[in-house]
C-alpha positions in Angstrom: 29.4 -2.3 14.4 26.3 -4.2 15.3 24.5 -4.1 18.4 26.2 -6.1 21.6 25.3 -8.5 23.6 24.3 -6.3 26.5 22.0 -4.6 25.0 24.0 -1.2 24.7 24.5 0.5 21.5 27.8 1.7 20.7 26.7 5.2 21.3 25.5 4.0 25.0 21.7 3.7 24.3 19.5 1.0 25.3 18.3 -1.6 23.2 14.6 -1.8 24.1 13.1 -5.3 24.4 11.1 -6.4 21.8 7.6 -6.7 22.3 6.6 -6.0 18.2 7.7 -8.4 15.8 7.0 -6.5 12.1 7.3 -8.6 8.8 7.9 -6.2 6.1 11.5 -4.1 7.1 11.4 -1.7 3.9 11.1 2.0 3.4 7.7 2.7 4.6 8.1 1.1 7.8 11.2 2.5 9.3 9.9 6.3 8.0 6.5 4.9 9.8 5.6 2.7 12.3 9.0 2.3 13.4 8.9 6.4 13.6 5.4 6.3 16.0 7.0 3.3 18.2 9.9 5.6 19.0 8.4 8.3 20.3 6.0 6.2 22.0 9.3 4.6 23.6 11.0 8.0 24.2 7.2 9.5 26.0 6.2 6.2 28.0 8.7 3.3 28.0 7.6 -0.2 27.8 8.9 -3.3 26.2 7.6 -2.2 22.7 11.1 -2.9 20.8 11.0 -3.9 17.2 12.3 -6.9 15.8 12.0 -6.5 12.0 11.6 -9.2 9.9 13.0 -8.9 6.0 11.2 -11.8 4.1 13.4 -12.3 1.5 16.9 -9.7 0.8 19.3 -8.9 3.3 20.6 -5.7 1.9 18.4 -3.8 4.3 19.4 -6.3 7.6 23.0 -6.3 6.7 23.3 -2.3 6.5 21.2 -2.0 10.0 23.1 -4.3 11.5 26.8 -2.5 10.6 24.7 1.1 11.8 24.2 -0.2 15.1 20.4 -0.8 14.1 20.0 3.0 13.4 19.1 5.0 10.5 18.4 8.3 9.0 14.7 9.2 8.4 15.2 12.5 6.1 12.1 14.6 6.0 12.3 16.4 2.7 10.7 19.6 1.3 10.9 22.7 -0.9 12.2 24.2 2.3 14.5 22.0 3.4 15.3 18.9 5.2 15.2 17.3 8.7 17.0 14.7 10.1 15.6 12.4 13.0 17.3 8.5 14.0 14.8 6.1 15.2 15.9 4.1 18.1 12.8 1.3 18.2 14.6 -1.8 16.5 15.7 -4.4 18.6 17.0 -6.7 15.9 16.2 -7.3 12.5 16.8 -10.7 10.2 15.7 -12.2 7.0 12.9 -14.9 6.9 14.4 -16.6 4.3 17.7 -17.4 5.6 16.3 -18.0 9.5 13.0 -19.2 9.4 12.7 -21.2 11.9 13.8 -17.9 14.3 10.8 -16.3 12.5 8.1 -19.2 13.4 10.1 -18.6 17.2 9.2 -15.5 17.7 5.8 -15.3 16.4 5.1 -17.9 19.3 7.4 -15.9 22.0 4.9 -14.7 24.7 7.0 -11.8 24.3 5.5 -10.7 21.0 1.9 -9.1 21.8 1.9 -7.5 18.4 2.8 -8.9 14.8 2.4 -5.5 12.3 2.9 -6.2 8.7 4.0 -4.1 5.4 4.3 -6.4 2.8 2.4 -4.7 0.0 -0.7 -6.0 -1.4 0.8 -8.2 -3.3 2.5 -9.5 0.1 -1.2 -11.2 1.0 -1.8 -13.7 -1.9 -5.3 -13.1 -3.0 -6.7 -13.3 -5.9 -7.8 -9.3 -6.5 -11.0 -10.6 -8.5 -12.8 -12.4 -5.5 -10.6 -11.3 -2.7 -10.1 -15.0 -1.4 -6.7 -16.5 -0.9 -4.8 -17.5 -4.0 -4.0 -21.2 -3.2 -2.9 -21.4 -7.2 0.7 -19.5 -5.8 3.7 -22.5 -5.1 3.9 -20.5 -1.8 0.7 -21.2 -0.7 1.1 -24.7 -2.0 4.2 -25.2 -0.2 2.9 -24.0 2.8 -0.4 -26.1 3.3 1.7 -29.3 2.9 4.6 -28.3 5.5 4.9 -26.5 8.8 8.3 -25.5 8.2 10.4 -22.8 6.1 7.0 -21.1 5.1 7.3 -18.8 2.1 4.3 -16.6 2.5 3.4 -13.9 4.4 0.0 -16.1 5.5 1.7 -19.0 5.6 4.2 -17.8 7.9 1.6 -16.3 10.1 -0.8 -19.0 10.3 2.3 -21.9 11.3 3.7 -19.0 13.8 0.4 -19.1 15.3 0.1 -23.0 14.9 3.3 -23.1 17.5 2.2 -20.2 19.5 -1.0 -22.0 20.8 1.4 -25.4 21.2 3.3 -23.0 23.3 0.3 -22.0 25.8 -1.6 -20.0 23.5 -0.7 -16.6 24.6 -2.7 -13.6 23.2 -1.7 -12.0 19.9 -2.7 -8.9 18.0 -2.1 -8.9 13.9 -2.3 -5.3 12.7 -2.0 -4.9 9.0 -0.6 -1.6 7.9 -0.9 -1.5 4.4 -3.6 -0.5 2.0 -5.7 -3.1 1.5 -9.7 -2.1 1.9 -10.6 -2.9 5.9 -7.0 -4.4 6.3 -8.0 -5.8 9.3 -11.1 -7.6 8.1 -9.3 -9.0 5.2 -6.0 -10.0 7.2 -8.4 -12.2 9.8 -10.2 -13.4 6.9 -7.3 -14.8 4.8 -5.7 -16.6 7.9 -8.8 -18.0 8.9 -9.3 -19.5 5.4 -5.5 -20.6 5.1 -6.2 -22.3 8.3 -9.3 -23.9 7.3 -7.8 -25.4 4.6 -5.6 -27.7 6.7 -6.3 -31.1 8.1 -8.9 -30.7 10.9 -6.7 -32.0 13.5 -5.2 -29.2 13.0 -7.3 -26.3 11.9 -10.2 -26.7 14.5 -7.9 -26.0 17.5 -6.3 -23.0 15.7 -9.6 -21.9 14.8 -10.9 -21.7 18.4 -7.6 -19.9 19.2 -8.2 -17.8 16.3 -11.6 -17.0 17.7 -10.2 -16.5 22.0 -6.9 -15.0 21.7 -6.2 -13.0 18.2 -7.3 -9.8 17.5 -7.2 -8.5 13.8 -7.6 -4.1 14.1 -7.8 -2.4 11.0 -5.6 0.9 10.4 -5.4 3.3 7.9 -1.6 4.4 6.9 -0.5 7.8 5.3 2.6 8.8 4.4 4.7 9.2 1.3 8.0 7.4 0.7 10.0 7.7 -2.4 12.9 5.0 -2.9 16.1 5.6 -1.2 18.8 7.3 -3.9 22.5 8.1 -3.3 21.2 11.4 -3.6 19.8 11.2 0.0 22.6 9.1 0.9 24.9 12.1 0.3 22.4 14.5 1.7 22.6 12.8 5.5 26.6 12.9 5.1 26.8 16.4 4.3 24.9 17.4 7.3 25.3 14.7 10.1 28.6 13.1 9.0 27.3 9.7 8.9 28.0 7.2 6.2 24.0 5.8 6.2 23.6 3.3 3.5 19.8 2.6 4.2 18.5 6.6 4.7 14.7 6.6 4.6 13.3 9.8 2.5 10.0 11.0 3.5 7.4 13.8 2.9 6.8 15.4 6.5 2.8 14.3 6.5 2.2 11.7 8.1 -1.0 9.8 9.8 -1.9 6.8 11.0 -5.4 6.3 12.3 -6.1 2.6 14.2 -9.0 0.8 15.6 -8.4 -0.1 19.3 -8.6 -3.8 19.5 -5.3 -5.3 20.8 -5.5 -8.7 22.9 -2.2 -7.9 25.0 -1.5 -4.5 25.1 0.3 -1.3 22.7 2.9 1.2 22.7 1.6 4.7 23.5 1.6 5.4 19.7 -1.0 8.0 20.6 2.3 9.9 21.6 3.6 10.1 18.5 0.6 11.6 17.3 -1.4 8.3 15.9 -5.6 8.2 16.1 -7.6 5.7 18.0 -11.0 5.7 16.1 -13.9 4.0 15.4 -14.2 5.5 12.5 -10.9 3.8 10.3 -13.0 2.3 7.7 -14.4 5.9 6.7 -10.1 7.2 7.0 -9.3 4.3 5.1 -12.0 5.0 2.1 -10.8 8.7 2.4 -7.0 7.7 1.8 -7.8 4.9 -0.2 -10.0 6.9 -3.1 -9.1 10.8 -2.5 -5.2 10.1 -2.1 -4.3 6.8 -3.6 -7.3 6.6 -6.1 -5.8 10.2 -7.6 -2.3 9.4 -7.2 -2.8 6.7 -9.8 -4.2 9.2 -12.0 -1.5 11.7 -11.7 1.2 8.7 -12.3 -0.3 7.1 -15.2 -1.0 10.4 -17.4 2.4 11.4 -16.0 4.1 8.5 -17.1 2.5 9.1 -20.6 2.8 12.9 -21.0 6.8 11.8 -20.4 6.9 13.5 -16.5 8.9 11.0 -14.1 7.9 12.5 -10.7 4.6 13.4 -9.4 5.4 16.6 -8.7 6.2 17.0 -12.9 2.8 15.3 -13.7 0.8 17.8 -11.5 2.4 20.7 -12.6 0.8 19.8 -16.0 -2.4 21.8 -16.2 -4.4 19.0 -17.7 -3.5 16.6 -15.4 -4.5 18.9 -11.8 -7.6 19.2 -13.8 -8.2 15.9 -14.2 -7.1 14.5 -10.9 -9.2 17.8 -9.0 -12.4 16.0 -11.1 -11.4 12.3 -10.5 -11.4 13.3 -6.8 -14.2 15.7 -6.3 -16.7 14.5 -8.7 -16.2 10.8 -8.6 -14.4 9.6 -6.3 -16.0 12.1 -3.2 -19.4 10.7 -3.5 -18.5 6.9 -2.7 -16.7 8.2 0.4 -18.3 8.4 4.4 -16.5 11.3 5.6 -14.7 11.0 8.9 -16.5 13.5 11.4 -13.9 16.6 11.9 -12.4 16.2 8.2 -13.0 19.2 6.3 -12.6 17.6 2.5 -11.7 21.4 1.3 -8.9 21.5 3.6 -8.3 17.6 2.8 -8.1 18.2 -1.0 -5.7 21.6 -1.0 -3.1 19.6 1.5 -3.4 16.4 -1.1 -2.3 19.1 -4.1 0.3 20.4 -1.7 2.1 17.3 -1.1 1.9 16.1 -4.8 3.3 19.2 -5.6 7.1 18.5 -3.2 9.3 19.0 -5.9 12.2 18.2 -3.3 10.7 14.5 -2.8 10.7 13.6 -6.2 8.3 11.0 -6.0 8.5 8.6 -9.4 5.5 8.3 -11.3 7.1 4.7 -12.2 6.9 3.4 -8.4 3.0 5.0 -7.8 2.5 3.0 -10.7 3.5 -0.2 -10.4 1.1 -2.9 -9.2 -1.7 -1.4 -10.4 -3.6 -4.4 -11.2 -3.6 -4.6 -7.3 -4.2 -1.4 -6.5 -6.9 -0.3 -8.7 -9.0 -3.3 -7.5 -9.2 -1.6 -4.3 -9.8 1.9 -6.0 -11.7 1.9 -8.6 -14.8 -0.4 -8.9 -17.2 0.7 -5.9 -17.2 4.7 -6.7 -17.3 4.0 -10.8 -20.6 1.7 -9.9 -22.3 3.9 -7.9 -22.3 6.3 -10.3 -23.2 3.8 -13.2 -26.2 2.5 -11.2 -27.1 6.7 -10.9 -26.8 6.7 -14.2 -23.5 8.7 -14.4 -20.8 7.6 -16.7 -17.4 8.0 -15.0 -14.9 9.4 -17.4 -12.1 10.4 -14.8 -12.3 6.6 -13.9 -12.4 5.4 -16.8 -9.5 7.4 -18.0 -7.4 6.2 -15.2 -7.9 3.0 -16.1 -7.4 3.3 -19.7 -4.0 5.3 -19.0 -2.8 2.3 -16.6 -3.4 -0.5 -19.3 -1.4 2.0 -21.8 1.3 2.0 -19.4 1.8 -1.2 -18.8 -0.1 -2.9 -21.9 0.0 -1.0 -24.9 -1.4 -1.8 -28.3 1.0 -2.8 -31.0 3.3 -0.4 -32.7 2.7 2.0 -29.1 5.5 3.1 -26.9 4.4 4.2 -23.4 7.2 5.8 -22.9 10.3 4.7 -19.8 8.8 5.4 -16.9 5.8 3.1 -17.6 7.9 0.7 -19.1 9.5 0.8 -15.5 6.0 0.1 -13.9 6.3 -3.5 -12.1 3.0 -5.6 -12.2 2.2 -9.0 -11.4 -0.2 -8.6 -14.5 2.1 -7.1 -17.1 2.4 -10.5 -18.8 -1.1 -11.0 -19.3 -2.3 -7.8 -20.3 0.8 -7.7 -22.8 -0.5 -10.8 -24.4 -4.2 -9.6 -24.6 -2.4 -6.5 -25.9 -1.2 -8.0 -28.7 -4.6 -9.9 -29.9 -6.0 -7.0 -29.6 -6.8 -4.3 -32.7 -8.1 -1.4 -30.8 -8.7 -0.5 -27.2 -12.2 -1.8 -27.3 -10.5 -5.2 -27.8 -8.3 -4.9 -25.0 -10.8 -3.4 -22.5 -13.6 -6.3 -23.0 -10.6 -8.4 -22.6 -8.8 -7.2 -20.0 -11.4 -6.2 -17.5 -14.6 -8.0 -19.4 -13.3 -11.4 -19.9 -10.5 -11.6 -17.2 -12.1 -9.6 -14.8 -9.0 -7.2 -14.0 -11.2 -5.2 -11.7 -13.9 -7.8 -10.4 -16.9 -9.9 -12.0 -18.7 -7.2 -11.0 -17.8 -4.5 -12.8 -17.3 -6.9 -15.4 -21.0 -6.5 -15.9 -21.0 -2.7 -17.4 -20.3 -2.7 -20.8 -20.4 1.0 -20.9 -18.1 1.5 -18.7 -15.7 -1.2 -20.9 -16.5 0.5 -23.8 -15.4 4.2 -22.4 -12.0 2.9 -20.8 -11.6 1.1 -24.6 -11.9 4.2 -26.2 -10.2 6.4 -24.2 -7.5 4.0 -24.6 -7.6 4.6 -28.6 -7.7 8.4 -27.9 -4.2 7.9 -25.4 -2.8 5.5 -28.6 -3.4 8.4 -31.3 -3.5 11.6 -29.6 -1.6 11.5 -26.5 -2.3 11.9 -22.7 -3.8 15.7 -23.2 -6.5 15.1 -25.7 -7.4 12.0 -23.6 -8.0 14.2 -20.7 -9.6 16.5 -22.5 -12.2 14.5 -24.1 -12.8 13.0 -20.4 -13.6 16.7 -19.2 -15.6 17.6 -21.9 -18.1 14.2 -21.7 -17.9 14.6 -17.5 -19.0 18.3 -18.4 -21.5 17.5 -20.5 -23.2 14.8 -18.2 -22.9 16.9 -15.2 -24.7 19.7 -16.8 -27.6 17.3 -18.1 -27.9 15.9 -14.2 -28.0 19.8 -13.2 -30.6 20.5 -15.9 -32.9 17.3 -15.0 -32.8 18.5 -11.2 -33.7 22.0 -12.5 -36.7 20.6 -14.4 
């Protein structure tokens, strides 16, 4: 039954009062934020409720609002699993169907925090120049009317509009997903969203922009596989309850956020979040050792035939590969926090990739990779090009992601990439199919169309290695690719070596 009127659940708990409005009510929310707010909630009280805000489906709303606005969280391992129900919702809805409820509460003096998981997709930027993409219809539609916004910036930028109509209260955005200094880039894309309106109305909200908002950066960690009926069964078996909308998760989990909140927080601390100055250097950790890997170990996976990350790093070539991606290529663009041990950092990465009991699919750390490995890729493989290091790992990485999801002609990737999603696919398939070899395809895709930046754009090296590790992946398969990588990265570290030596 849903939640009454009083503000009881049916099992007699309190309903706490919002004080979090979060756009973005899928998986990795309610195993993580909404996981910190509750025991911040359960250690120090507050009115830190969560009302969580589905943008578009109401399959998620509608289940949490038959459970009473609870849900399982199932913690899975080789050993075992745990079971833990978040109380920190207060209500949840769907933009889409009530949006002028949305544009309501974003201006309630209530809401002192908006967090956000939308994906990086969710933010509407072009990936090439990192500037909002006002070629979407969204975007369109929402610079010409201040109701029913369809975007996630549009949304935020006409909340804000009627929160400073309403008095202006303070307001802190805190993007939680992984975009490169979150923060930074979340503040930036509202600001030019609102510059782009008349100036009647963008120079007020500017100035308010400027006194009242705060934009913090975070860094978020935690893996969360799709929900299955598999876990579905799991949580009947041992707590009797029918859930339809369990969350599985791996038991890791961090969040590390800079302190910079116009009108308070929860005591997140108590859940065992990190208040740092230091998230930009967590962020490139995450964002290059983890994620940048990760993509590695799904891509080759994907192509060697494995579906789950665990299967794709039980392959010896591919731990090889993704132990050289991280420590040789990706480690040396990174500022490590102070107190991380990168050792100890590395052995627990190869520990989670290797639950077996999560089952992980190589087909969702795939998907959206024309996104992703915007973020991941060009700044470490450049620093090494401008030393005069040819990145193979990288390039391999790359070349297996355009073979996933853009294969030459007469090629089969195989199902799991063909179940990679990617707001590129389209694209790359039709420069796929003009193309005659991987050379072709590389000059095209990343050269021409700048898939990873104009900047990298500019080595044609670099475009040249990804091209023809791409023909090695089309005739020979996902272990001779990786092999040839480690024999050139081999070869070039030993000639570095020998010119130190000398």
């Amino acid at each position: 039954m849903g939640t009454s009127s009083t503000g009881i659940r049916a099992d007699g708990a309190a309903v706490p009062n919002p004080g979090i409005l979060h756009l973005g009510l899928g998986n990795f929310h309610r195993a993580h934020q909404a996981v910190y707010t509750d025991r911040a909630l359960q250690a120090a009280g507050g009115d830190w409720g969560i009302l969580g805000v589905s943008p578009r489906s109401s399959t998620v709303v509608d289940a949490l609002r038959a459970q009473d606005l609870r849900y399982t969280v199932v913690e899975v391992s080789p050993e075992g699993a745990e079971f833990q129900v978040p109380g920190a919702l207060s209500e949840v809805f769907v933009a889409r169907q009530e949006p002028e409820r949305l544009l309501d509460a974003l201006a309630a003096p209530a809401t002192r925090i908006v967090t956000l998981t939308v994906t990086e997709n969710g933010y509407t930027y072009s990936p090439s120049t990192g500037r909002l993409d006002t070629t979407d219809a969204g975007i369109r539609h929402d610079l010409t009317t201040t109701t029913a916004p369809h975007s996630t910036i549009g949304r935020l930028v006409r909340g804000l509009q009627r929160r400073l109509s309403a008095g202006g209260a303070p307001l802190t955005v805190l993007s939680c997903d992984n975009l490169a200094e979150n923060g930074r880039h979340t503040a930036e894309l509202v600001r030019e969203f609102a510059s782009l309106l008349p100036a009647t109305e963008s120079d007020d909200l500017l100035a308010y922009l400027d006194a009242a908002v705060t934009f913090p950066s975070s860094m978020v960690d935690r893996i969360v596989p799709a929900t299955t009926d598999h876990y579905r069964s799991l949580v009947l078996e041992a707590t009797g309850f029918a859930d339809a909308v369990p969350v599985p998760a791996e038991p890791f989990t961090q969040w590390v956020i800079e302190d910079d909140f116009a009108a308070g927080r929860p005591q997140w601390e108590a859940g065992g979040a990190v208040f740092s100055h230091e998230v930009g250097a967590y962020e490139q950790l995450k964002m290059r050792l983890l994620n940048g890997t990760h993509s590695l170990l799904a891509y080759l996976g994907a192509l060697s035939g494995a579906s789950t990350i665990p299967a794709s790093r039980a392959q010896d070539f591919i731990a090889d590969a993704a132990h050289a991606v991280l420590r040789d290529e990706y480690l040396p663009s990174v500022s490590v926090p102070s107190g991380v041990d990168v050792d100890v950092y590395e052995a627990q990465l190869f520990v989670r990739w290797s639950n077996s009991a999560l089952g992980h699919k190589t087909s969702q750390v795939g998907s959206d990779g024309s996104v992703k490995l915007r973020q991941r890729i060009p700044e470490p493989a450049m620093q090494l090009l401008d030393a005069g290091r040819m990145p193979h790992h990288l390039a391999l990485t790359v070349a297996a992601y355009l073979t996933c999801v853009a294969p030459l002609k007469g090629f089969d990737p195989g199902q799991d990439a063909a179940l990679m999603a990617d707001p590129a696919r389209e694209l790359l398939r039709s420069l796929a199919d003009a193309s005659a070899s991987g050379r072709q395809l590389a000059t095209r895709a990343l050269g021409e169309h700048h898939l990873l930046g104009h900047e990298l754009a500019g080595y044609g090296a670099f475009l040249d290695r990804v091209g023809d590790l791409v023909d090695v992946l089309h005739a020979d398969g996902p272990r001779a690719a990786a092999r040839d990588a480690a024999a050139a990265s081999r070869a070039a570290l030993s000639t570095t070596v020998s010119e130190r030596i000398s």
